[in-house]
N, C-alpha and C positions, 0 to 999 in steps of 0.2 A: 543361361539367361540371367542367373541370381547375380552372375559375375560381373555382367556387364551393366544390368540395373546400379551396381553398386558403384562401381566407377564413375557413370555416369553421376551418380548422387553425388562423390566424396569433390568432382570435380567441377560439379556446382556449386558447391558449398564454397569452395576455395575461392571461386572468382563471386560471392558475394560478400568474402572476408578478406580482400586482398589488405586491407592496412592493417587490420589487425585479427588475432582468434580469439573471436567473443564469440565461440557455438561453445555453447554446454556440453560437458561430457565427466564421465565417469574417471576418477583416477585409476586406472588400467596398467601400473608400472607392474604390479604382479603376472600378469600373464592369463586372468585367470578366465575362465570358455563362460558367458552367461547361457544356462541353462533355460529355456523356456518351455512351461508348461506343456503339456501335448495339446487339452482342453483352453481355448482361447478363453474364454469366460471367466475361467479363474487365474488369470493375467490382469490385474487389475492396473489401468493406464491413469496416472496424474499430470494433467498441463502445468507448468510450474512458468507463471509471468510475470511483468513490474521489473521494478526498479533494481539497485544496488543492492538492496537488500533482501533480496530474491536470491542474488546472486552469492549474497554472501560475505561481510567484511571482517568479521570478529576470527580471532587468529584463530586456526587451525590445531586441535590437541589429538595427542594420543588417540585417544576414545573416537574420536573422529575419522580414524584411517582405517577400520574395522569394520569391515562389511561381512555381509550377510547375503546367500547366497540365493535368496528369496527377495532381495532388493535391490533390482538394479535398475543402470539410468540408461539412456541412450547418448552414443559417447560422439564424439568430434566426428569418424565416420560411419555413422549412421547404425552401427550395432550395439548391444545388446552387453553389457559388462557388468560386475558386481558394482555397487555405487558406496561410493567414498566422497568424504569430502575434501579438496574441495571440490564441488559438481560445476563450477565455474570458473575460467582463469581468464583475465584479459593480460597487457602487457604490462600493467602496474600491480596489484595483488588482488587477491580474493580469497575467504576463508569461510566460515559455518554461516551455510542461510537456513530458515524453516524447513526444507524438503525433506533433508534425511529422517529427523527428528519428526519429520511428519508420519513418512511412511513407517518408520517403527512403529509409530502409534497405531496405524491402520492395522499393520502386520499384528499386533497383539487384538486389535478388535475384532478380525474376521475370525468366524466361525471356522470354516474348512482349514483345514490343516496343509494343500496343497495349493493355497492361495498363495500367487510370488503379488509384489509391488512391480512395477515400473514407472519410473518419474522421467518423464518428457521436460529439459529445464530449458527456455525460451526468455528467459530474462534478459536485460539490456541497462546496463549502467548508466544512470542517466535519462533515460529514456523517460519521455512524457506523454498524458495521455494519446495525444495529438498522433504520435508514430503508429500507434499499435489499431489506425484508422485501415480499412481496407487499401490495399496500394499505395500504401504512406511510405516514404523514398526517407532514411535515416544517413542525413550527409556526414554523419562524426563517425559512423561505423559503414556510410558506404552500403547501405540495402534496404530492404523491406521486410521490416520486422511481423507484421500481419501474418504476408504472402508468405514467407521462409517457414512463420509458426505453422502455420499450418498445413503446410506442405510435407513440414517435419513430422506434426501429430499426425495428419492420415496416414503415414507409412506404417508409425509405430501402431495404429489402429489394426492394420494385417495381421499385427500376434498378438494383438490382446483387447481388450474392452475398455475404454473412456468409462471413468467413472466420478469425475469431476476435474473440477479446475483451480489451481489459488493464485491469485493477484497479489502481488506482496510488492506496495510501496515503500519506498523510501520517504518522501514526501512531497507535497506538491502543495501548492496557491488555494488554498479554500476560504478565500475573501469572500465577502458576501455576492460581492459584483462578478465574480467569477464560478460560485461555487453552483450556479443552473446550470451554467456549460458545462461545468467537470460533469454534471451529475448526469445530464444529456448523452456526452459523449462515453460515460462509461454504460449506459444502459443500452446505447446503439452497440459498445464491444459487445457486451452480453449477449445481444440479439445475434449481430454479426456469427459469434462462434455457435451460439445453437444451431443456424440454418447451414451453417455450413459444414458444420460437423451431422446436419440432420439428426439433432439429439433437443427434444423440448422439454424445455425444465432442465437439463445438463446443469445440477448442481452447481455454483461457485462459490466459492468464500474468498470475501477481498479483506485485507489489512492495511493499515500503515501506521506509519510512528506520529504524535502529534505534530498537527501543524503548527508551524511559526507562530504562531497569533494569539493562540488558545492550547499551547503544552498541558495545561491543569487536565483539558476533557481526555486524553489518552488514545482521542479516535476522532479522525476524520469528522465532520459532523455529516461532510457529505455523503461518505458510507453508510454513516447509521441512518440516513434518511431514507437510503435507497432500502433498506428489510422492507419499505412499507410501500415501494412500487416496484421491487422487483420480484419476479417469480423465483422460489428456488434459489436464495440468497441469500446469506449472512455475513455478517462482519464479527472479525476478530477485536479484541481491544490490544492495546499495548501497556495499558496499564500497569503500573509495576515490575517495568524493565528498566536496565540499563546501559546507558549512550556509550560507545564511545567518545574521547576527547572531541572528535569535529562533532557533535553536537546534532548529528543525523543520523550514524550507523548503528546497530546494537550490538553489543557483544556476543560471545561466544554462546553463554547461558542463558540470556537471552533469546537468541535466535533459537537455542534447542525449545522456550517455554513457548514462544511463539508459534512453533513447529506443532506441539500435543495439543494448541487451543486450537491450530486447524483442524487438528483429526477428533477433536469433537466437536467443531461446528460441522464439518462434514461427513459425520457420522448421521449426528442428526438429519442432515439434507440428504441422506440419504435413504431414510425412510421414507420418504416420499418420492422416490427417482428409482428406477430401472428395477427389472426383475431376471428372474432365469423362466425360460421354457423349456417343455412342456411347467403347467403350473401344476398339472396332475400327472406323474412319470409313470407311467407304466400301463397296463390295460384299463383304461377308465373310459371309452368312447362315447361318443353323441351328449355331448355335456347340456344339461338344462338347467338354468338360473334364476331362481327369482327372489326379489329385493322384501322386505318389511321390515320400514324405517333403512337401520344405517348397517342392519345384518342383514346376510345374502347367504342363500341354500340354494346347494349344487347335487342333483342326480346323475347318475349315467349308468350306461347298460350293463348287464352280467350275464344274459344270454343261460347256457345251462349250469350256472356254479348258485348254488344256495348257499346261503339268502339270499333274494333278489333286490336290486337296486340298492345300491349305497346310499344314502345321506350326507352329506358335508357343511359344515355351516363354519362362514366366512367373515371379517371384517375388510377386507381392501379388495376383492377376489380375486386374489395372489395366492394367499398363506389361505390352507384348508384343512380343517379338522372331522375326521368323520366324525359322527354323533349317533351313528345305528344305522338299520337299515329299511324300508318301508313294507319288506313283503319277509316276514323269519316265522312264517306258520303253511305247515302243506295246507290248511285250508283257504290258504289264501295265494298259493303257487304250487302246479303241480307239475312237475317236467319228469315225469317218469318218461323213461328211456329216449329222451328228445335226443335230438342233434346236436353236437357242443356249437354247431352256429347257428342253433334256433333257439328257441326259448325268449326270451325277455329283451323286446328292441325297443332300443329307442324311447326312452320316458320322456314325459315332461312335468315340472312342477310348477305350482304356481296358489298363488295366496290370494283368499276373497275375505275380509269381513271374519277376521281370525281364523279362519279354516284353510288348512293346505291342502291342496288336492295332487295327487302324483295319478297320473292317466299316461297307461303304456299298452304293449299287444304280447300276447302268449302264442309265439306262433307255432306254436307245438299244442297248444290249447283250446278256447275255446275264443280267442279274437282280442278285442277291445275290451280294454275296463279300465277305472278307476277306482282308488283307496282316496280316503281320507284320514286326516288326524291335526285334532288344537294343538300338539305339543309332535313337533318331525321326531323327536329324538325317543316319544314314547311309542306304545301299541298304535297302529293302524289299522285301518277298519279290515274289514275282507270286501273282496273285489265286488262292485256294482259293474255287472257286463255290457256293452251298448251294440247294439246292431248294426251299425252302420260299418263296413265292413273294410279293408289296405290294414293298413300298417303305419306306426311313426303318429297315433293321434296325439291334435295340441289341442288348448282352452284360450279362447280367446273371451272377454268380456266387454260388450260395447258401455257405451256412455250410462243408457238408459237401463242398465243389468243384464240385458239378455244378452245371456252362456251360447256359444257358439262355439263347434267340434268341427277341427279340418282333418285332414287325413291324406292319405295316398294310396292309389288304388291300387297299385303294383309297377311294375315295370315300364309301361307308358301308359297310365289310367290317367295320370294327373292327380291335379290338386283337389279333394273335393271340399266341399263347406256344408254345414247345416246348423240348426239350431238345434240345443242338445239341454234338457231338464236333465240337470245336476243333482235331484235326489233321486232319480228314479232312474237315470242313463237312458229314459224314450229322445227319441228322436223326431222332434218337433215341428219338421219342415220338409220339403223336397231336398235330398240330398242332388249338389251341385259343383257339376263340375268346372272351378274359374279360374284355372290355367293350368296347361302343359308346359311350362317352364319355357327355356330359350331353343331346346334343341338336343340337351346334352340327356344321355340315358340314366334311368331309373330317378326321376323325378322324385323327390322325396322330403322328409323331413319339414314340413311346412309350419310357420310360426308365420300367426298375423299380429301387428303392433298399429296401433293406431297413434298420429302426429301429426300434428298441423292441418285436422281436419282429413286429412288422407289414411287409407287402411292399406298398411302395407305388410304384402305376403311376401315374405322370405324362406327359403328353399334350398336343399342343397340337390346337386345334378351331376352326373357324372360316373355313377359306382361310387361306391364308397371305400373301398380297398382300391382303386385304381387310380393314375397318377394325375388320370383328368376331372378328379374330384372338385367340385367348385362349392359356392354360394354365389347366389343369384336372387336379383328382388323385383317385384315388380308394385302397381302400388291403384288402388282405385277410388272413386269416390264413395263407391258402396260397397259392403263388405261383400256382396255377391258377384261384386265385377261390373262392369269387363277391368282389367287390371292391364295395365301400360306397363312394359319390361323397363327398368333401368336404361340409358342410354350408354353406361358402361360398364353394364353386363360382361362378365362376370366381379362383383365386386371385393372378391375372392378367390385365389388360386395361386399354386404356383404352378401352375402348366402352362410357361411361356419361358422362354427363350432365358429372359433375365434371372432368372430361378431356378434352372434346368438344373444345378449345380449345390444347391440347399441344399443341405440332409433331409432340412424338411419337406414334405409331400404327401399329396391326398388332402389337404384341408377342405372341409368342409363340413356340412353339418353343424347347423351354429347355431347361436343362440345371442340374441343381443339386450344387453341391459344396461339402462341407466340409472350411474350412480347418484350417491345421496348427494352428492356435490354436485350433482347438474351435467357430469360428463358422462360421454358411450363409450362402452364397450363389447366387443363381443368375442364368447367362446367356443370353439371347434375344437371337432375331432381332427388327427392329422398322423402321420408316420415318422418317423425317423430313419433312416437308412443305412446302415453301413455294407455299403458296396452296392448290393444293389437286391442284397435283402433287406428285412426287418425282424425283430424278434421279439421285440417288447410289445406288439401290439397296439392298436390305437387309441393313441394319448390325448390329455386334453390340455389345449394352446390358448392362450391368453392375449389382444393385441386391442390396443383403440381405434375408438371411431370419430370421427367427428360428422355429426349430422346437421347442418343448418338448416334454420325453419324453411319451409318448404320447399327442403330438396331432398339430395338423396346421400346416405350414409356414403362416406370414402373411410375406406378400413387402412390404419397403419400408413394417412398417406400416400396408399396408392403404392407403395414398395412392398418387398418383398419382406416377411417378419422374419427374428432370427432368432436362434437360442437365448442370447444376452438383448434382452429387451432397452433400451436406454431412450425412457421418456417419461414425461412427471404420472406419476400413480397418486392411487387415495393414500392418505397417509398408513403405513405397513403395521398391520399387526401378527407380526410372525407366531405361531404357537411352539412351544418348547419340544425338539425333538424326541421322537419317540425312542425308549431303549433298546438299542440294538439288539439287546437276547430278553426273548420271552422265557422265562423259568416254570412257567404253566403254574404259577402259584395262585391264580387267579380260578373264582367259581366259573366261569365260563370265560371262551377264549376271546381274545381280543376281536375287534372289528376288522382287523389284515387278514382275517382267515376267511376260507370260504371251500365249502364241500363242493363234492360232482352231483347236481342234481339233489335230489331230495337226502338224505343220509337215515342209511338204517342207526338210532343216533343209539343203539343198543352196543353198538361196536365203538362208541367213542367213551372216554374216562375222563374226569379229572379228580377222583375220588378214590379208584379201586390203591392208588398210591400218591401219596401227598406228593404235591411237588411237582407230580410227572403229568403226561400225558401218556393213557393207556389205548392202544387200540388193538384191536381185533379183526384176524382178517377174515371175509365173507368165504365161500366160494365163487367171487367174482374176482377179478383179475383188470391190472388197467388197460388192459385194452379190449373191452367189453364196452357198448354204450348204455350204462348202467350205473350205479352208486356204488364202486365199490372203497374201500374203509381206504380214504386219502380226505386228507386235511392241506391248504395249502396256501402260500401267500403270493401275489404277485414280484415276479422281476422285476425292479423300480429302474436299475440304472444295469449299463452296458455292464460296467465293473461292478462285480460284488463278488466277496466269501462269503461262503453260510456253511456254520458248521451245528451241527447237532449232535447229541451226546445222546445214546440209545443202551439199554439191554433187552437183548433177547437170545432167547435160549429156545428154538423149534427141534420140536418132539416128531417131525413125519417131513420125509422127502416134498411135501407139498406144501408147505410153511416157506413163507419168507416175508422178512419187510425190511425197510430201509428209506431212503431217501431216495428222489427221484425231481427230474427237470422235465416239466408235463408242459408240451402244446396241442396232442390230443389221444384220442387214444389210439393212432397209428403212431407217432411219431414223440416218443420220449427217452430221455437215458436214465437210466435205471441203476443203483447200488445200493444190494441188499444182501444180507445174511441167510444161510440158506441152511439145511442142517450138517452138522460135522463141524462149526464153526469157519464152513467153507464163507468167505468174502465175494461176490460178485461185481462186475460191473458190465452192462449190458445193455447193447445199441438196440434200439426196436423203432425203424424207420419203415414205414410204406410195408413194401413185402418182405425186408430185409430185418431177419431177426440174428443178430450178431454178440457173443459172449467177449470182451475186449480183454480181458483178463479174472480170474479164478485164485484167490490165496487164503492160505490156512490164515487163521488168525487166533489169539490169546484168547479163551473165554472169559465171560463178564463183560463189563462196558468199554462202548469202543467207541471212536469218535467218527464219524464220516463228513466230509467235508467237497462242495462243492465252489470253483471260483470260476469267473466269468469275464472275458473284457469280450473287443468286438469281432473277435476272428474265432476264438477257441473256446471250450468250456474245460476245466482240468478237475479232476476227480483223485483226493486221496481219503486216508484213514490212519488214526493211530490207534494202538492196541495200548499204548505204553502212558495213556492219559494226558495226551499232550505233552510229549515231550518231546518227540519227533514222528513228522508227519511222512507217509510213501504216497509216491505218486500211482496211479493207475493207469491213469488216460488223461488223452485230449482229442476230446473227440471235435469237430466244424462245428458254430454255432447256426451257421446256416440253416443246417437239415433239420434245425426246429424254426427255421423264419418260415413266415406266413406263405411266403413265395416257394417252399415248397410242402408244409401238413395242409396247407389254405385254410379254411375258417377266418375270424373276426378276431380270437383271443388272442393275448399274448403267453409270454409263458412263466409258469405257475413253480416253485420251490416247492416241492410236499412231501410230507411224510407219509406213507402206508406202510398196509398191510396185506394180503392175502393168501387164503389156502387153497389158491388156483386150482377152483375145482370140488372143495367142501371144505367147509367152515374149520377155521381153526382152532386148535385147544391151547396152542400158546399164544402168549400175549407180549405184543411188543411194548415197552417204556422206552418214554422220549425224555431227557431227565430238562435239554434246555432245546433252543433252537435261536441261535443269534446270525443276524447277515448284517453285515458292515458294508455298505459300499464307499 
């Protein structure tokens, strides 16, 4: 099928070019395969448009024919090559334009290390605003430069991500009397390529050389007017280059300076343009948001791992930095020996008149309650209980102050509502039941937001682990009802047809906030899939809304969301990534970590030896539903190494610890040190308890090392300090997805210990613990 797609392309392209070859492409005289990323996301797509000077006229040097195999263009037939210049040739010449020199620049700004460039070139020599109009017919080259561009970019959109666009004129007519039309018809392109690329805000940055009239100003005038009516836009200067002889083109040096000042005007536009999902990767589910001022704090569930509830606190709510957690005292969370998918559902946050309140359910406990605290990141109170009795309680706040508690009864109870005294958690009203949602099972999660005079209940239905997970809203004059469903219910999902095929799936469970900028958005929980498991557990997803005064919220458009988000965001404030190996040199562990349940915290160290982390095993064992001595961090991404550097030296046949991949306590893989300096590794699934391999190893410190992508987990160890690693196993990453240990969590990296069966007299050291994904 790829083969004849491609024919069909190369033999389109030909009868759009019969007089002459003005398609872009890569110089390709080496032979050489472009390699593209696995992950599309970090395929970074550039439109390259305009004039001659796009294309390219300053001669052609050495330094110029030397590609990079992270940088390529999309060539004459429609593939995928390393990119040289020149990226453009008609039948008279062409040599260095801004693209290469751009994308170097990009290439040294991205972060990831397995980010490639792709440069899309669509330039036209010659070419005036007028051609590059929808359906615009170019009689010197014979086509449709529009149609052809973007026929061309969506293809190249199948391997990679759009992440802006550059206009690079040669020059054109910017007279007064003409200079409203230029400025009209470039902001109709603009428009033009956002809707139809479906990308709003879609970055551009436009350039050109001065115009005839006014050479001193170095820039368009009419570009530089446009910063201040168009969205998502900058201009380049030309300032301080040099012409070629005809008095239009730039030279070689030029064009490469030209090149670097796009890739920091577009660097900056892209602070405010597109993001990656999940925003939260790994087990973070039922996300709850609330704004004060131009910061935003995000909760979500932990079920039986202590501490309960995380904290995060945000500037865009993109980028999220924990800051603590609301519940880190047993007198304020008790989950002795609960369920690992009961305990702690579903919170919510929310801010009155300096106070934050976090109200969630201990379903292992004693129901409803909520904490308080002036400062999220310090102590919070211990739980005020409420009676009113489901699961999933929210705080909703009318006009006039009165606090109002909804809930959900259970499985098909509905939504209930009451009025709820917030110092005391009585419940002040008849509790009331004011909607069963549209139809879909286990009604749940309910947030009411008040807008345009309307109080609108939002829900999520479906299951929440299943694939028909939705959100759904309904909306009333009173906040007791009757409440009117949406007319396009569900306003969320992808359980339809057009979506069948995402990775993503189960969204639901949301939360909707508007920004300090006056825009919506809203957060859910959702899956990721590979094949037709999952293993990471449910993540938290990020997508906009647009809500018009009174009507009803349409999330993302009405499409289906994706990994690579591409739409104008609050401006991005990323926080600095965290380092990949924790050295335990800190008085207490970082906020990634999190125990089973309550921790006997008599078995944890970070004292008995500088440096390390000590632990001690109980007489419990992991697969006991109990605390026993495991410390651990979420799976964040498909792919990771994690390797940890341990001594231990066990004194009794019932001593062992090690390293282990936990999704519950049936179903974990296990390698640990056992006595005789015998090495373990060992499968313990459902009823299947299986030894995969058993080796002597060197006493003293040993390294143990787990990696991960989406099919397999591989397990070694060096005895020799790193300096070469043996493999063990590979064991399916399946047999820890959801689909088959079930529960809610994902899965956990941990260290333990135990003396399966009575308490141990040796002690394991952890000396680092670092995961690179």
């Amino acid at each position: 099928m790829k083969t004849i797609v491609g024919i069909a392309f190369i033999l389109s392209l030909t009868f759009l070019f019969r007089p002459a070859m003005l398609l872009s492409q890569a110089n390709t005289d080496s032979g050489e395969a472009a390699n593209l990323p696995a992950d599309k996301s970090k395929f970074h797509l550039y439109l390259l448009m305009g004039q001659s000077n796009m294309a390219g006229r300053g001669a052609v040097e050495p330094r110029d024919t030397v590609g990079s195999p992270r940088i390529l263009c999309l060539n004459a037939d429609g593939k995928w090559a390393v990119a040289r210049e020149p990226l453009h040739w008609d039948r008279k010449n062409a040599g260095v334009g801004p693209g290469l020199s751009f994308a170097r620049e990009m290439l040294e700004r991205a972060s990831d290390d397995d980010v490639v460039i792709g440069l899309v070139p669509c330039a036209k020599g010659g070419s005036g605003i007028d051609v590059w109009k929808r359906g615009a017919y170019y009689e010197p080259m014979q086509c449709r430069p529009y149609d052809e561009m973007l026929d061309r970019t969506r293809r190249a959109m199948k391997d990679g991500a759009l992440r802006g666009v550059l206009w690079h004129q040669g020059e054109s007519d910017c007279t007064p009397d003409k200079a409203a039309v230029y400025k009209s018809k470039l902001i109709e392109l603009i428009g033009d390529l956002r809707e139809d690329f479906q990308m709003s805000g879609l970055p551009f940055v436009a350039g050109e050389i001065p115009a005839f009239q006014d050479r001193d100003k170095y820039i368009n005038p009419v570009f530089e007017e446009l910063k201040y009516s168009a969205e998502n836009y900058d201009v380049v200067s030309a300032g301080g280059v040099n012409m070629l002889a005809d008095g239009i083109h730039l030279d070689a040096a030029s064009q490469r300076a030209i090149g670097a000042r796009y890739a920091e005007k577009m660097s900056e536009l892209q602070l405010s343009f597109g993001y990656e999902n999940p925003v939260l990767p790994g087990f973070y589910p039922d996300p709850s948001i609330c704004r004060v001022g131009e910061d935003y704090y995000m909760v979500t569930s932990t079920f039986a791992y202590f501490p309960g509830i995380p904290i995060f606190r945000g500037r865009d709510l993109i980028h999220w930095n924990q800051i603590g957690f609301c519940l880190t005292r047993d007198s304020q969370l008790d989950l002795t020996r609960c369920g690992l998918a009961s305990g702690l559902w579903a919170p919510t946050i929310r801010w009155r008149n300096g106070v934050f309140y976090m109200i969630c359910t201990n379903v292992s406990g004693r129901g409803n309650f909520f904490v308080t605290a002036t400062d999220p990141a310090g102590e919070w109170s211990d739980p005020i209980w409420i009676r009113q009795g489901g699961v999933d309680p929210s705080i909703f706040w009318d006009d006039d102050g009165t606090a109002y508690l909804t809930s959900t009864g259970g499985a098909d109870a509905g939504i209930a509502v009451s009025k709820i005294d917030l110092k005391t958690g009585e419940i002040l009203s008849d509790v009331v039941t004011v909607w069963y949602g549209t139809g879909g099972r286990h009604p749940e999660g309910p947030h009411i937001y008040k807008k345009d005079g309307y109080y609108y209940l939002m829900i999520a239905e479906g299951g929440s682990t299943k694939d028909g997970h939705c959100v759904t809203i309904a909306r009333a004059r009173n906040v007791f009802g009757p409440y009117d469903p949406c007319p396009h219910n569900p306003i969320l999902t992808h359980y339809r047809r057009v979506s069948q095929n995402n990775p993503i799936q189960s969204l639901g469970h949301g939360e909707i906030v508007e920004a300090h900028d006056g825009s919506w958005w809203l957060a859910c929980l959702g899956i990721r899939y590979t094949g037709r498991h999952h293993i990471l557990g449910r993540e938290t997803f990020l997508m906009p809304v647009e809500w018009p005064r009174g009507g009803w919220p349409l999330v993302n458009g009405g499409v289906p969301i994706e990994e690579r988000m591409n739409c104008r965001t609050l401006p991005q404030h990323p926080f600095p990534e965290p380092p990949a190996r924790d050295e335990f040199d800190a008085p207490t562990l970082g906020f990634a970590w999190q125990y089973l349940r309550n921790p006997a915290r008599e078995n944890y160290s970070l004292t008995d030896r500088r440096g390390w982390l000590t632990l001690t095993g109980s007489e419990l064992t992991l697969g006991e539903r109990d605390n026993p001595t495991f410390v651990g961090r979420r799976q964040l991404h498909k792919d990771f190494t994690a390797t940890a550097r341990m001594e231990f030296a066990p004194e009794s046949e019932n001593e062992t610890a090690g390293m282990c991949l936990y999704m519950s306590e049936k179903c974990r893989y296990e390698l640990y040190i056992a006595k005789g300096n015998r090495l373990v590794l060992r499968y313990r699934l459902n009823r299947i308890d299986h030894i995969e391999k058993e080796v002597k190893v060197k006493s003293g410190p040993i390294l143990l090392r787990a990696s991960g992508n989406k099919d397999f987990y591989t397990f070694y160890y060096s005895d020799d300090d790193g300096k070469s690693f043996k493999t063990l196993g590979s064991p399916d990453t399946r047999y820890l997805s959801t689909e088959n240990a079930g529960g809610f969590s994902g899965v956990f990296i941990g260290l333990y210990a135990s003396g399966n069966g009575k308490r141990s007299r040796a002690k394991a050291h952890y000396d680092f613990l670092e995961i690179k994904n």
